[in-house]
C-alpha positions in Angstrom: -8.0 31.7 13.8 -5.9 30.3 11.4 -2.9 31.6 9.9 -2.3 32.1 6.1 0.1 29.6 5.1 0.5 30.6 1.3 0.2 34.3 -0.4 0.6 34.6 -3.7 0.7 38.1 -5.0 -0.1 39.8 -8.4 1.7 37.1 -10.0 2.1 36.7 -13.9 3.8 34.2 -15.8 5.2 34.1 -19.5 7.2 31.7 -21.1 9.3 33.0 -24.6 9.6 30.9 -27.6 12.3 32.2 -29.4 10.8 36.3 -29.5 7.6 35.2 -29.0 5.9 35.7 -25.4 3.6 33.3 -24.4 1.2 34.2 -21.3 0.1 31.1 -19.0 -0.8 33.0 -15.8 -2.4 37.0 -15.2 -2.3 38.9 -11.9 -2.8 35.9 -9.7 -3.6 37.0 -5.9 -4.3 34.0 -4.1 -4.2 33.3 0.1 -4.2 29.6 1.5 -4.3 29.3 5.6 -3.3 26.5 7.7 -5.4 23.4 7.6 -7.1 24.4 3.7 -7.7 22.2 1.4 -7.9 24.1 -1.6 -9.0 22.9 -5.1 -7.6 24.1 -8.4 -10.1 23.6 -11.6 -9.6 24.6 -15.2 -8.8 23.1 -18.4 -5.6 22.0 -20.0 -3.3 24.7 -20.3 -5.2 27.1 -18.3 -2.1 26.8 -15.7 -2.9 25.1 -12.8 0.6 23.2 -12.7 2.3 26.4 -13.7 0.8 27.4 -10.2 1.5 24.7 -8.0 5.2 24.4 -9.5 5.4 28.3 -8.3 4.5 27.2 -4.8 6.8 24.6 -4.4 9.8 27.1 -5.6 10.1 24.5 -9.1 8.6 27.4 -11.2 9.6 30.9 -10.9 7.3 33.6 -11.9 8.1 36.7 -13.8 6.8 39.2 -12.0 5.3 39.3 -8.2 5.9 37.0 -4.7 4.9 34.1 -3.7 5.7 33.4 0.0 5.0 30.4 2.1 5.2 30.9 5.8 7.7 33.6 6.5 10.0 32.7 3.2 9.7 34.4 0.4 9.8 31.6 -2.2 10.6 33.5 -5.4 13.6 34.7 -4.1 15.5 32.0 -2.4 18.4 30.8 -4.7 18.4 27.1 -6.4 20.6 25.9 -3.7 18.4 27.3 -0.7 15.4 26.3 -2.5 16.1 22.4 -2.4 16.6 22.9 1.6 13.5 24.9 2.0 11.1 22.7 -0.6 12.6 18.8 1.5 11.0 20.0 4.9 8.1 22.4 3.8 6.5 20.5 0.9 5.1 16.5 0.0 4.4 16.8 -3.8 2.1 13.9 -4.9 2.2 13.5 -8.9 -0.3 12.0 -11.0 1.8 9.3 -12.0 3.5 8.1 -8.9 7.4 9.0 -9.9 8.3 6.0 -7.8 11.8 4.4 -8.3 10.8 1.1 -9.7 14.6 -0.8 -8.7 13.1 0.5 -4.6 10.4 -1.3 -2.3 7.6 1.1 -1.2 10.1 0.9 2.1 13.0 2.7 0.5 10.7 4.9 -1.9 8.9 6.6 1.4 12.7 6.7 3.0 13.9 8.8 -0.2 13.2 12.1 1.7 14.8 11.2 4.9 17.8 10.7 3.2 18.6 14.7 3.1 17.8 14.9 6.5 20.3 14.2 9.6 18.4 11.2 10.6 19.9 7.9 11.5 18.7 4.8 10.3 16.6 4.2 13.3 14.7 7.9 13.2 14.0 7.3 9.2 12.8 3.7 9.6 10.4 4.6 12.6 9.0 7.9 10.2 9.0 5.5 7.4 6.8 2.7 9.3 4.4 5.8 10.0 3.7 7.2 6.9 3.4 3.8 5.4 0.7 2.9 8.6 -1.0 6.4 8.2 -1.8 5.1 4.2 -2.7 1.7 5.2 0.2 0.2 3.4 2.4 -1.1 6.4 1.7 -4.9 4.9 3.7 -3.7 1.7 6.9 -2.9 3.0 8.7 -4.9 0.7 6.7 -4.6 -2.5 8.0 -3.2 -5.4 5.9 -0.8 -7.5 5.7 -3.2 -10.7 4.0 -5.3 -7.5 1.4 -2.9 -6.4 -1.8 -1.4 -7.8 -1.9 2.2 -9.4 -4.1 2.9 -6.2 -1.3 1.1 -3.5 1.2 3.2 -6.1 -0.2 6.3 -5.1 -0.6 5.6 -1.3 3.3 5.1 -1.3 3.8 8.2 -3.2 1.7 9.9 -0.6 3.5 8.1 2.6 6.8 9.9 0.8 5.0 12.9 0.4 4.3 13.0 4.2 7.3 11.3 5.7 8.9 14.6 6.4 5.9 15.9 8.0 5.8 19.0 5.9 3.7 22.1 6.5 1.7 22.2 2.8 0.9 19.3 0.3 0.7 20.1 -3.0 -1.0 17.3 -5.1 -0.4 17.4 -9.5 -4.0 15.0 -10.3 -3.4 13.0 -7.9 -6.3 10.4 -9.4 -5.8 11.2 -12.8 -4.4 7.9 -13.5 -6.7 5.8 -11.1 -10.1 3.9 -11.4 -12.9 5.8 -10.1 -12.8 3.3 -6.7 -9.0 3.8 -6.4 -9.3 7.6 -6.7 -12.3 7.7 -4.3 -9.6 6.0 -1.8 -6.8 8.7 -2.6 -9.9 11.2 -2.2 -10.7 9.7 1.0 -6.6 9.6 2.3 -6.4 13.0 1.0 -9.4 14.6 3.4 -7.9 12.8 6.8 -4.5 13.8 5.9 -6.5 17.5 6.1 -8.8 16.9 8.6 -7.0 14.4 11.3 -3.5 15.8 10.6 -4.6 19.4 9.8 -2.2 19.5 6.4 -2.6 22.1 4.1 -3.2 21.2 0.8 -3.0 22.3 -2.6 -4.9 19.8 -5.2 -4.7 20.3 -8.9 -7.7 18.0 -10.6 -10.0 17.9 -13.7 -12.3 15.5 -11.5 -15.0 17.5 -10.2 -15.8 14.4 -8.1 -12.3 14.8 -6.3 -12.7 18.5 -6.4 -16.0 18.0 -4.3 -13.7 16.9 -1.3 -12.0 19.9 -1.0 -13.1 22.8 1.1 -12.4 25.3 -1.4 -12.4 25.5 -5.4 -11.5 27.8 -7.8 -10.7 27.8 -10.6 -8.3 28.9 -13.6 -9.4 29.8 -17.1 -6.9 31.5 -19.6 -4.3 32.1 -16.8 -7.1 34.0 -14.7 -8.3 32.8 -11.6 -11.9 32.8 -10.7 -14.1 31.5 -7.6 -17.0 29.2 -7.7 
């Protein structure tokens, strides 16, 4: 049976400008085990990125935990967090966030860089993300060199490239073709299925949505199941 990889519990969230509160998320009580792939819907503003940013320790909320495994996210300090979030979490962004002056090479390698590997470790972990994508034949391209689609598949090899337990993906084909995100869609579910990664997937694509076991979604900072 799997274990639960991700409880989040009776969380709200309010941001203040100047005296005035503004509430983005209500009471949230979520649960993701190992090996989920878990969709969240909603509308613009409705907090779904508040969410995931709470997950991956980027977002704090104001009141309730969030744990992920056996640490209790919330509370870990800045410093700690950074640690924690470079071997537990591959974030994949809608709009890549590569490093344009790096080869899809050193973009993957970024990660590896905080670890205590040696130049031979990182390029062999490098060389397998990039293979696991299909992009082992672009080594040496830039991003200004690539498609928006080949974009992504790097941003997902760096996502990966630290074999981390949970994905967390921010519309991850927001900025794609419909055959390009079909392919991230595709990537996405082995990275689940053959490789058993958790994952988190913010989308307004009901068509991406569709590849996810799960969906829920979040409407006025309330989250609601299908």
């Amino acid at each position: 049976m799997a274990q639960e990889l991700v409880l989040v519990e009776n969380v709200d969230k309010s941001y203040w400008r100047d005296s005035l509160e503004i509430p983005v998320l209500r009471d949230i009580t979520l649960k993701i085990k190992t090996g989920d792939f878990l969709a969240l819907m909603g509308p613009s503003g409705s907090g779904k990125t508040t969410l995931l940013n709470m997950i991956a320790g980027i977002d704090r909320p104001s009141s309730g935990t969030i744990r992920v495994g056996d640490v209790n996210v919330s509370s870990l300090s800045e410093s700690a967090l950074a640690g924690w979030r470079s071997s537990t979490i591959g974030f994949v962004f809608q709009f890549y966030n590569l490093m344009p002056v790096l080869n899809a090479f050193e973009n993957v390698e970024l990660p590896l860089l905080l670890t205590k590997l040696n130049k031979k470790e990182r390029r062999k972990q490098v060389e397998t993300a990039l293979g696991i994508v299909g992009l082992e034949d672009r080594m040496k391209h830039y991003p200004n060199q690539l498609s928006g689609g080949q974009e992504q598949r790097v941003a997902i090899a760096r996502a990966v490239v630290t074999d981390p337990e949970l994905i967390l993906a921010d519309e991850p084909t927001g900025d794609l073709d419909k055959v390009s995100a079909e392919e991230i869609m595709v990537l996405l579910s082995r990275l689940n299925k053959e490789f058993d990664k958790t994952i988190v997937m913010v989308t307004h694509d009901p068509r991406a949505a569709e590849k996810a076991g799960t969906q829920l979604h979040l409407d006025k900072g309330e989250l609601h199941t299908e």
